[in-house]
C-alpha positions in Angstrom: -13.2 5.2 3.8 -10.5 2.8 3.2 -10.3 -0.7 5.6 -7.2 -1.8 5.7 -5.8 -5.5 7.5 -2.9 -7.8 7.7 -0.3 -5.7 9.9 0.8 -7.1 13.2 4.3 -7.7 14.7 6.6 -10.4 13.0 10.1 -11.6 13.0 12.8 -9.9 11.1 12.6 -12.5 7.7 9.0 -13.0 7.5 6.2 -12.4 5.3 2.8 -10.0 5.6 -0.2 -9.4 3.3 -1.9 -6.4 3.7 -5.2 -5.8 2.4 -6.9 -2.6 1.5 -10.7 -3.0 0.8 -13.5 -0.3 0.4 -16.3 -0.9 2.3 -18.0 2.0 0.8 -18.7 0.0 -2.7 -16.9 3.0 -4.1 -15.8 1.0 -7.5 -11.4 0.7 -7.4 -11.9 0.7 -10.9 -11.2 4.6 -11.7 -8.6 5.0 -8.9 -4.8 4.5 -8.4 -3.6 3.2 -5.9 -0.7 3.3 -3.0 0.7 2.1 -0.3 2.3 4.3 2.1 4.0 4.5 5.7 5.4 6.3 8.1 8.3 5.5 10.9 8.5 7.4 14.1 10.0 10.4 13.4 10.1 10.4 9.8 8.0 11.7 6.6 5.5 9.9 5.3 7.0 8.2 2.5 5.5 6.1 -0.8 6.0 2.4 -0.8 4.4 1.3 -4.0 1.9 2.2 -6.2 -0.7 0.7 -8.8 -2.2 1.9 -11.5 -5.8 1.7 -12.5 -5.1 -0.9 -14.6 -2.8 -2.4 -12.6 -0.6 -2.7 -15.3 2.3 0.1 -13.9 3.4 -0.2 -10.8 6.2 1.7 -9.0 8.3 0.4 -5.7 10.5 2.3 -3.5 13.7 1.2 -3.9 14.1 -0.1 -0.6 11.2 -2.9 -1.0 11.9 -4.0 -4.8 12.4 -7.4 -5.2 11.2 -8.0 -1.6 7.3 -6.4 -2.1 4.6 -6.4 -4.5 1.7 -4.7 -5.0 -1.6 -5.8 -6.7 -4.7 -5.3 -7.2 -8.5 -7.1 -7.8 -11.0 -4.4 -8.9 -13.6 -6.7 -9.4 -13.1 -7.4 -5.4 -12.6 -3.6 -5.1 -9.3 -4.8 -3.0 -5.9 -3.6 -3.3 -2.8 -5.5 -1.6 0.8 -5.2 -0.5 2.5 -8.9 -0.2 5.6 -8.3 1.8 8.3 -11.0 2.2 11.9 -10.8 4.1 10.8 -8.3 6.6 13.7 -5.9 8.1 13.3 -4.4 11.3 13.7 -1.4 9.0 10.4 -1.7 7.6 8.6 -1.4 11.0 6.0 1.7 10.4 2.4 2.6 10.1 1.4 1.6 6.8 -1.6 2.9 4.9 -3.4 2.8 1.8 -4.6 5.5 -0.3 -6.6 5.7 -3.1 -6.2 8.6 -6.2 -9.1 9.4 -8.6 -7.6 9.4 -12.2 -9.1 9.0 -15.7 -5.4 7.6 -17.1 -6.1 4.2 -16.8 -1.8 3.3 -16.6 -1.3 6.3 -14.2 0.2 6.1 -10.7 1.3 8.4 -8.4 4.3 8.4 -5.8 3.2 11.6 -3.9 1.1 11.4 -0.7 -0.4 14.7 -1.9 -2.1 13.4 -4.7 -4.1 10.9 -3.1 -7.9 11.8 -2.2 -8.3 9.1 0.1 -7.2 6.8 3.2 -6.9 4.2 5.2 -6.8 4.2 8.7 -3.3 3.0 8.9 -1.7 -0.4 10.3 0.9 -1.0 12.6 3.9 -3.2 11.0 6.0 -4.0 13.6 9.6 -6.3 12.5 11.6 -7.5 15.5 15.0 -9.0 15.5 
């Protein structure tokens, strides 16, 4: 119900924009939002989140200062601008979207998200 775009493979250093839209006209306006994603092998695991405001955010600690997160509800879009890549990073990233009525409310749990994108492949060489 989500359409994500932006991933592809890029060099260790560079920058990404993802894009999470919702083709569905569902209004972004009552959700919270997150990005997530998921390395072979490993959990699923939070990368940052957005209120419905968009005026709290929350970044795992291995992206601050390196990703951020925004949001245009009037666009019903959500995005994830990522700059100085690691080969780290490399994952499947998706975007979720969690109903709330708390306007400054995130959420860093997959769990509590009600829906999702179909997930990107962000692939970081050396």
């Amino acid at each position: 119900q989500l359409v994500e775009s932006g991933g592809g493979m890029v060099q260790a250093g560079a920058s990404l924009r993802r894009s999470c839209t919702n083709p569905a006209r569902r209004s972004f306006g009552s959700y919270a939002m997150g990005w997530f994603r998921q390395a072979p092998g490993k959990e699923r695991e939070l990368v940052a989140a957005i209120s419905w405001s968009g005026g709290s955010t929350a970044y795992a600690d291995s992206v601050k200062g390196r990703f951020t997160i925004s949001r245009d509800n009037a666009a019903n879009a959500m995005y994830l601008q990522m700059h100085s890549l690691r080969t780290t990073d490399t994952a499947v990233y998706y975007c979720a979207a969690a109903a709330t009525f708390n306007g400054d409310e995130y959420f860093d749990t997959a769990a509590r998200y009600n829906y999702w994108g179909q997930g990107t492949q962000v692939t970081v060489s050396s």
